[in-house]
Structures are given as structure tokens and as C-alpha cells.
C-alpha positions in Angstrom: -8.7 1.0 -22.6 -6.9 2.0 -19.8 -8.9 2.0 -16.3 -6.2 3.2 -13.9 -2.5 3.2 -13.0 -0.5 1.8 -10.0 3.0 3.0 -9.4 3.8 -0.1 -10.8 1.6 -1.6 -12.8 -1.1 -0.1 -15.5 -4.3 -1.8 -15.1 -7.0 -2.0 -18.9 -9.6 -3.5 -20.1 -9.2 -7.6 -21.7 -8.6 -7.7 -25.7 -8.4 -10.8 -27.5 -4.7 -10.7 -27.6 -4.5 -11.6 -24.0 -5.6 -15.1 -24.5 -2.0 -16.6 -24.2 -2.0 -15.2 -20.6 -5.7 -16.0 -19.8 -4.9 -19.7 -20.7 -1.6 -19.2 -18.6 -3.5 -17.9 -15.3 -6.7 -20.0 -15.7 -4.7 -23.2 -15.3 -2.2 -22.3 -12.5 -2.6 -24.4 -9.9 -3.7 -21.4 -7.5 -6.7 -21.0 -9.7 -7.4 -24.5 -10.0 -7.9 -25.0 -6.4 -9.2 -21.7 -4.7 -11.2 -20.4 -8.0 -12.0 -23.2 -10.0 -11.1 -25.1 -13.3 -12.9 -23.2 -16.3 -12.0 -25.8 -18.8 -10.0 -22.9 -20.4 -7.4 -25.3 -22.3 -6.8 -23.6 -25.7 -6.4 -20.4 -26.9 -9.7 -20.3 -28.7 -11.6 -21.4 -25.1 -9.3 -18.6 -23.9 -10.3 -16.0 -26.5 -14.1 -17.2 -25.6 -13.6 -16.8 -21.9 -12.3 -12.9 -22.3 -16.0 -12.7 -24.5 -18.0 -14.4 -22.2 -16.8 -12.7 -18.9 -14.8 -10.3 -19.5 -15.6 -7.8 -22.2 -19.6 -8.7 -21.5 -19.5 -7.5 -18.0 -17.8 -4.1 -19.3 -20.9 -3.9 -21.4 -23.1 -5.0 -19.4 -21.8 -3.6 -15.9 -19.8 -0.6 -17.2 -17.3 -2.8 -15.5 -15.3 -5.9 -14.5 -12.2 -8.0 -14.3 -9.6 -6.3 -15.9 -6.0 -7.2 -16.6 -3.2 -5.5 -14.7 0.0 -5.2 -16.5 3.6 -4.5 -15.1 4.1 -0.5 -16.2 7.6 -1.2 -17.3 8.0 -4.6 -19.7 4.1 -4.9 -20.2 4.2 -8.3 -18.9 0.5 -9.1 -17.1 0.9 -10.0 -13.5 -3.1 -10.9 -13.0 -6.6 -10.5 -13.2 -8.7 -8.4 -11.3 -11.5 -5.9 -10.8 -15.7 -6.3 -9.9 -18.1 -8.6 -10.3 -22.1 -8.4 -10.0 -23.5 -11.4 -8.9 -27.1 -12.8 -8.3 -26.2 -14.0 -4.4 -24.7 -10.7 -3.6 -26.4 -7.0 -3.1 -23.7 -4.9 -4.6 -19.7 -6.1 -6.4 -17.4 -8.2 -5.6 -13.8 -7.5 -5.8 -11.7 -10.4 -7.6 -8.3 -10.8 -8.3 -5.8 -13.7 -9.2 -2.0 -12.8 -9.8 0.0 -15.0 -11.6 2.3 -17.5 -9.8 5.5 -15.4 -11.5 4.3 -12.0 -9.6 2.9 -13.5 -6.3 4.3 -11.9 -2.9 5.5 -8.9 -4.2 2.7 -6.3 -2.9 1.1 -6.2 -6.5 -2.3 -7.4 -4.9 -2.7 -5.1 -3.0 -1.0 -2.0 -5.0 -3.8 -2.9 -7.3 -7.0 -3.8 -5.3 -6.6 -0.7 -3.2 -6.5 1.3 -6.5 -9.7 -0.7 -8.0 -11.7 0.3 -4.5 -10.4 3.7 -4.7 -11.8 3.6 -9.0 -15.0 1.8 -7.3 -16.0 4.9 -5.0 -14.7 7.6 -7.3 -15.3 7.0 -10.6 -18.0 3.6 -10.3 -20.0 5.4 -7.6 -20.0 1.8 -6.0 -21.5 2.4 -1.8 -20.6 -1.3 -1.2 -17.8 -3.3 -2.0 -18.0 -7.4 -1.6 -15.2 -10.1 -1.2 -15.0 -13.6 -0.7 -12.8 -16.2 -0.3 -12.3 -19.7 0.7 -12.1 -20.5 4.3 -8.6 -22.2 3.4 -7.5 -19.1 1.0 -5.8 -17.6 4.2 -3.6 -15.1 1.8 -7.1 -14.0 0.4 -8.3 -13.7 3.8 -5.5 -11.9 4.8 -5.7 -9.3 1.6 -9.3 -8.6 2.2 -8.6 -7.4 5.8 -5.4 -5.7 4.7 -7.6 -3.8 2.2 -10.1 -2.7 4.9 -13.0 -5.4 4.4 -14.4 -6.7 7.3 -16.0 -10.5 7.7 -19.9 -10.2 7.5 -21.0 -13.8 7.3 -20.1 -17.5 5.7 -22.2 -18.3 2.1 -22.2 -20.5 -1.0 -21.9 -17.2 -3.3 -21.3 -19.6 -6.4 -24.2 -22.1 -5.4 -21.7 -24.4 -5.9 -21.7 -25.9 -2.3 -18.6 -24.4 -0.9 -19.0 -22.0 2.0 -17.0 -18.9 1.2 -16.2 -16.3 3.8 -17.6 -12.6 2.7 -16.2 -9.6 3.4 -17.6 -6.4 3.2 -16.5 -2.6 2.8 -18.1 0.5 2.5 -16.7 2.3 -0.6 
């Protein structure tokens, strides 16, 4: 299902036959280090990843990450749309473009669509983002895409301090 379209890319809902990609992203080394390792390392872990988080948030949430695909060849360039967490009042917005599309604006062509979706169509008030300290191109998107640092937290309860960013939608 198709959520919304970029100028360049077309942005839909996870289906099993993304898992070759999802296995692709999850273990690029940008993910490894400022996301985390899933143990994603097969394409059945991969097909129960998109299960797990993916298509269960849309039920759940009406919503979540979705994959963003280049309009022309079809070719996904990355993962992103909302989260709902426990630690956090109201979505975050999350995003991870593949190493192959990086530096070429699609990060933010996208996110600024998804918060323009959030307010229209998801109703969201709030948005959320968060980052690593050290993530300074995260850092640097969040701002870029009008969120403002609110405050440091472990968002994961994992330990690491994030920084959080906040917009309202």
C-alpha cells in the first residue's frame, strides 16, 4: 500500500518480498553502529523482522516504518516512518537510507513528506526524534527538518543517552 510520494521516491507499506533489502540495510555498517545489530542474518529472520515491527505497528498504530523506494527503477533507498514508544509521549520519526543512496537529499525529501503525512493525514500534534550524540548527520537532519533539542534520554533503556528532538506537527 502506497503511503505517499516524493518527487523522487514512492514511499509503501513492508511486504514479505522486501526481505532481501531488510537483510541488506539491517547489517550495513551505519545501522550496526548508530541503530543497533538486530541479529537480522537470513532472509527468514528478515521476513520475521518486517512481521514483528513492521507490518504489526501498521496494525497496531495505523502506522510505522515504511520502505521508500526510488520512483523510477523501484530500487529501495531506506526505511522510514513513526514509531510509538513506551519512553516517549507521542511518535518518533525513524529513518535509515541505505549506504548506496546516502548524501543525495533522499532523507530529507522523505522525512519532510512523512511529517507533512503525520499532521495531515495521522493527526499526529507531536512529532519525536532521537539520535546518538555521535550521529551528527542525524543531528543535523532533525534540525534541517524543523525539530528542536528538548533534552538527553536513554529512549531504548538500553543505556545510551540519545538526544531528543521535538516538533509540533
Amino acid at each position: 500500500m502506497t503511503i505517499l510520494e516524493t518527487e523522487r521516491t514512492i514511499v509503501r507499506h513492508a511486504t514479505h518480498d522486501d526481505a532481501p533489502f531488510i537483510l541488506q540495510l539491517l547489517n550495513e555498517p551505519g545501522w550496526i553502529r548508530f541503530i543497533g545489530d538486530r541479529n537480522i542474518h537470513d532472509l527468514d529472520a528478515a521476513r520475521s523482522y518486517i512481521d514483528e515491527k513492521l507490518l504489526a505497528s501498521y496494525l497496531k498504530n495505523g502506522f510505522g516504518l515504511y520502505i521508500a523506494q526510488d520512483r523510477e527503477t523501484g530500487t529501495p533507498v531506506g526505511l522510514c516512518g513513526f514509531v510509538k514508544r513506551e519512553t516517549l509521549d507521542d511518535p518518533d520519526i525513524g529513518y535509515a537510507i541505505t549506504e548506496a543512496f546516502q548524501g543525495k537529499g533522499y532523507a530529507f525529501e522523505i522525512n519532510n513528506a512523512l511529517i507533512n503525512h503525520a499532521r495531515e493525514a495521522l493527526g499526529f500534534k507531536r512529532i519525536f526524534g532521537f539520535t546518538l550524540p555521535e550521529n551528527t548527520v542525524s543531528v543535523y537532519l532533525l534540525t534541517k527538518l524543523g525539530l528542536t533539542y528538548e533534552r538527553d534520554q536513554d529512549v531504548n533503556n538500553s543505556g545510551e543517552i540519545c538526544k531528543v528532538f521535538v516538533k509540533v506537527a
